[in-house]
N, C-alpha and C positions, 0 to 999 in steps of 0.2 A: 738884091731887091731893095728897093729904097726904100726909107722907113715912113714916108709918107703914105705908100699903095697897101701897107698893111695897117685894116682895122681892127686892133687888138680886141674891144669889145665884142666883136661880129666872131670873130676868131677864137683865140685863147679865152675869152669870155664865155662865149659861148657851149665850146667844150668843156668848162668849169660846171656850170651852169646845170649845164647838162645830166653832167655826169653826178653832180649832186642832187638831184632829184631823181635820176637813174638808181641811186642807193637808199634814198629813202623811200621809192617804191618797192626797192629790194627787201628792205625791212619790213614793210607792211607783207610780202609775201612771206616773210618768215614763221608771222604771227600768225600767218592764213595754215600755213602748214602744222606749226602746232595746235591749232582748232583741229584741223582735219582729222589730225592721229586720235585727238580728246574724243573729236564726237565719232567716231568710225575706226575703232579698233578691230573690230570683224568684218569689215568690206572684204571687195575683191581683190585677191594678189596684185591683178593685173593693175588696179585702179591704184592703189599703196605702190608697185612700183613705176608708174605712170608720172603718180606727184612727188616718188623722190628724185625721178630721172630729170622732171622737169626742172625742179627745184635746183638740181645738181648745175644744169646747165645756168641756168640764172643766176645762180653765186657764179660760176667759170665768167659768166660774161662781164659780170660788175667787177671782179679780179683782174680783168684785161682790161677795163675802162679806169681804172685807178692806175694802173701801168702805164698807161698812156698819156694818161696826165701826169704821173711823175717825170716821162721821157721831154714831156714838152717843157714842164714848168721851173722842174729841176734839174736833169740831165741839158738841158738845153736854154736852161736859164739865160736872159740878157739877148739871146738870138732870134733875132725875125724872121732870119734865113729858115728857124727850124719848122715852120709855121707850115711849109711847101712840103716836107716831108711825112712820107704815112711811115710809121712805126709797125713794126708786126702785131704788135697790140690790138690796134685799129684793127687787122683785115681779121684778128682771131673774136673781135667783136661780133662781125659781119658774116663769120661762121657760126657761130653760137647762137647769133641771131636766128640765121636763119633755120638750126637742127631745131631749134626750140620752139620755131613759130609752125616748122611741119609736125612737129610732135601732137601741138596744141591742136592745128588743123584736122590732124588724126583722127584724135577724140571728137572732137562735131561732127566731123564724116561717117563715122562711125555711129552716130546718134541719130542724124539724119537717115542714115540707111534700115537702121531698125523702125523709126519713125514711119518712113514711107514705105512700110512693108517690102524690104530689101527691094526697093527699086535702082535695080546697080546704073541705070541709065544717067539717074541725079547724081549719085555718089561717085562715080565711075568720072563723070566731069570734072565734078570739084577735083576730085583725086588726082586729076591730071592737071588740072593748073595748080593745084598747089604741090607739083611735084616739078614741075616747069621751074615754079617760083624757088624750090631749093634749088634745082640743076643751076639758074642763072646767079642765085647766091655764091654758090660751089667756084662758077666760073671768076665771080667779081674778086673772089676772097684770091684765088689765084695769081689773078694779076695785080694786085695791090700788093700779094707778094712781091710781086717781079717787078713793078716800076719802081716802088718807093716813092714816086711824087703824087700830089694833087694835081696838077698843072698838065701831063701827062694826062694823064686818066681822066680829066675832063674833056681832053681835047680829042682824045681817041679812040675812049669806051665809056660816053659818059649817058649812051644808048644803056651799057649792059646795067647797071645803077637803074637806069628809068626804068628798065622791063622787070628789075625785078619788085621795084616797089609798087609800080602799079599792076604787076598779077598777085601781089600778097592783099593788095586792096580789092581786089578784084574777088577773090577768093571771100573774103571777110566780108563783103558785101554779099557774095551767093551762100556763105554759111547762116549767117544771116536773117536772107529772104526766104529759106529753103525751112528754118527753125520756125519761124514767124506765120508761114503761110500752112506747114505740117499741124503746127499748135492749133491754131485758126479752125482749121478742118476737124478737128477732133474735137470742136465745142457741139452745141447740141443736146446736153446733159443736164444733168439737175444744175437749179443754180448756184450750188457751194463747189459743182466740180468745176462749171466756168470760171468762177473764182477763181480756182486755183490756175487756171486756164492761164487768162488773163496777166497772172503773177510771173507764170513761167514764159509765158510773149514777151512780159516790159522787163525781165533780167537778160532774153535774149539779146532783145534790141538793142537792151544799153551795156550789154558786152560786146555784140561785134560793132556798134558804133562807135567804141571807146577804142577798137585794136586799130578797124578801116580809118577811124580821124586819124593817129598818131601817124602810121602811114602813109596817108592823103598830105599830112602839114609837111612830113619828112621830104613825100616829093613834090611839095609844091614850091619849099622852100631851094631845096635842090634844082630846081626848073630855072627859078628866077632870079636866085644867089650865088652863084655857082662861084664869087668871086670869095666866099666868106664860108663858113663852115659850121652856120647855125643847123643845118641840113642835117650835120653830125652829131649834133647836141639833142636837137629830137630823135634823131636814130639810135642814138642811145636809151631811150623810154619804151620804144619798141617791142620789146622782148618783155618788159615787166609787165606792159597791158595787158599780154596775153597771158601771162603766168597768175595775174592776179583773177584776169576772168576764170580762167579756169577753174581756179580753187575756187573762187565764191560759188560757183556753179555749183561744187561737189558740197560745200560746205553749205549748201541752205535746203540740202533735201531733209535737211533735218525740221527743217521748218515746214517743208511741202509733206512729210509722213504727219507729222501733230494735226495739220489742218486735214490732211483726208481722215483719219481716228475720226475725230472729230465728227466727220457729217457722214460716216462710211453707210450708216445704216440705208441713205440713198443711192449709194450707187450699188451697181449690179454685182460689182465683180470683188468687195472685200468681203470680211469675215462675216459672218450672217451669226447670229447664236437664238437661237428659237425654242424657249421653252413652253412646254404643255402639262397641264397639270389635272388630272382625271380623279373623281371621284370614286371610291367602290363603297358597294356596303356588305360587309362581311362578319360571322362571327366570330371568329379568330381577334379575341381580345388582346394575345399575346405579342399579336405583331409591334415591331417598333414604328415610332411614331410616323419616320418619312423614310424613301430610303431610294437609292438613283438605281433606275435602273437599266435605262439605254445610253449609251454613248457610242453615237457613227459619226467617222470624221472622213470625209471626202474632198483629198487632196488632189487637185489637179494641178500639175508642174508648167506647162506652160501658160497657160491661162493665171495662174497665182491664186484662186481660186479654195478656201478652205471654208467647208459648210460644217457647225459643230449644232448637233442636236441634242437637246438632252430633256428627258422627260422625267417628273418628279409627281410617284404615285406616295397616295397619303390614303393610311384605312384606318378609318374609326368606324366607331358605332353608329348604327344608325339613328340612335335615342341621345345618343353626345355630340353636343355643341360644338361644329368646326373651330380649329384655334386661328385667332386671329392672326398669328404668324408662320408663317410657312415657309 
C-alpha cells in the first residue's frame, strides 16, 4: 500500500483518540460503581450482580482496546501495511461490545415490561431486535476472526457491520420511546409526583439519546468513511454510554426516594402515620400521664403499601389543667 493512500490521522489517530476517551469514560464508570456499592449495600443480588457483570465486561473491553493499540503502534511500529490488518483485539472489542450492550438492553426491557403492566407484546419486540443485534455482533466478531483484513470485510460484509449497528440504534430508540411514553402515562398525580415524573422522562431521554447517538455517529461515520477507521474510534465509546447510563440510573433512585419522603404525605400509596388523640375523664388519679395504646400495621406486599396508626390516650382530671405538651 503506498504511503500516500494511508491517512494516519483518520487511521492510527483515530483509534488513539478513541481509545483514550474510551478509558476515561471507563473511569468515570468506575467511580459510578463505587457510588453504587456506598449508596445501596442492601439492594437486590440480581441488581449488585448485574452492575458487577457489567462492569466486568467494560474493563474486558478497554483491556482489548489497549491491546490493540499496542499491536498497531508498537508491535507494528513504522508499518502502514499494519493499518489493513484487524488484530484479534479489535473483533474481542466487538464481542464485548455487543454481551454488554444486550445485558444493558436487558435491564430496560425488563423495566419496560413491569412499567406496562407486563405487556409482553412491547417487550417481546424489543427483546427480539435486541437479540437479532447480538446474533449479528456474534457473526461480525466471527469473521473478523477469519479475514484479518479491513479491506476484505468492507467489501464483503460490510452489510453485516450496518445491520448490527443500526438494530442497536434501533433498539435504544424503542427503549427509549417505550420509557418516555410509559412515564408520560403515569402522570396525572399530585404535582410533586409529576415532578418527579418529569425527572425520570428527562434522565430517560438523555440516556438512550446518549447510547442511540454514539451508535448513529459510529454508523454514519462507517457509511461514508469506510476508507479510514474513525468508525472504530467511536465504536470504541459504545459500550461505555451504556455502562455509564446504566449506573446513573441505578445510582439516582437515591435521589428519586428523598424527593417522594419528602411530599409522600400526598400520594396514595406511601407510608400514611395518623395520630388521634382522645380525651377521658376519669377518677383514677394514679394513672400515668400518657400511655400508647394501639399499634396496627398493615402491610401489603405488592402494592408497597404500609398504614401505621397509632393512638395516644391521655387521662387527667377533670378539675386539672391539660398540659400543654403531649
Amino acid at each position: 500500500m503506498a504511503s500516500h493512500v494511508v491517512d494516519i490521522p483518520k487511521t492510527f489517530g483515530a483509534l488513539l483518540v478513541g481509545g483514550l476517551f474510551a478509558s476515561m469514560l471507563a473511569g468515570v464508570g468506575v467511580v459510578q460503581v463505587y457510588i453504587y456499592f456506598r449508596l445501596y449495600p442492601k439492594d437486590f443480588p440480581h441488581l449488585k450482580f448485574l452492575v458487577l457483570f457489567v462492569w466486568l465486561l467494560d474493563t474486558c473491553q478497554t483491556t482489548f482496546i489497549w491491546a490493540a493499540l499496542w499491536e498497531y503502534f508498537i508491535d507494528g511500529y513504522g508499518s502502514e501495511l499494519k493499518i489493513d490488518y484487524i488484530p484479534w483485539s479489535i473483533s474481542m472489542t466487538i464481542l464485548f461490545t455487543a454481551i454488554l450492550t444486550f445485558a444493558v438492553h436487558c435491564f430496560y426491557i425488563h423495566r419496560i415490561h413491569i412499567l406496562s403492566h407486563r405487556n409482553w407484546w412491547i417487550t417481546l419486540s424489543i427483546f427480539i431486535l435486541a437479540l437479532a443485534r447480538l446474533g449479528s455482533a456474534l457473526l461480525t466478531t466471527a469473521k473478523t476472526l477469519h479475514l484479518h483484513s479491513y479491506l476484505s470485510f468492507k467489501l464483503d460484509l460490510w452489510w453485516l457491520f450496518t445491520l448490527g449497528l443500526a438494530l442497536s440504534s434501533c433498539v435504544d430508540v424503542l427503549i427509549t420511546a417505550s420509557l418516555c411514553f410509559l412515564l408520560q402515562s403515569s402522570r396525572g398525580g399530585t404535582t410533586s409526583l409529576n415532578h418527579i415524573i418529569d425527572s425520570l422522562i428527562r434522565y430517560a431521554f438523555e440516556a438512550g439519546f446518549l447510547t442511540s447517538a454514539g451508535t448513529f455517529v459510529s454508523m454514519l461515520c462507517w457509511l461514508t468513511m469506510r476508507h479510514n477507521l474513525i468508525f472504530m474510534g467511536v465504536y470504541f465509546a459504545v459500550s461505555k454510554f451504556h455502562t455509564n447510563s446504566l449506573l446513573v440510573i441505578l445510582n439516582t433512585r437515591q435521589q428519586y426516594r428523598s424527593a417522594r419522603s419528602r411530599v409522600s404525605s400526598e400520594f396514595d400509596f406511601p407510608t400514611l402515620q395518623l395520630d388521634t388523640r382522645r380525651k377521658r375523664n376519669t377518677e383514677d388519679m394514679s394513672a400515668s400521664h400518657s400511655r400508647r395504646d394501639e399499634s396496627i400495621t398493615d402491610f401489603h406486599r405488592n402494592g408497597k403499601v404500609m398504614i401505621n396508626v397509632e393512638t395516644s390516650v391521655h387521662r387527667h382530671n377533670s378539675h386539672e389543667p391539660q398540659s400543654s405538651t403531649e
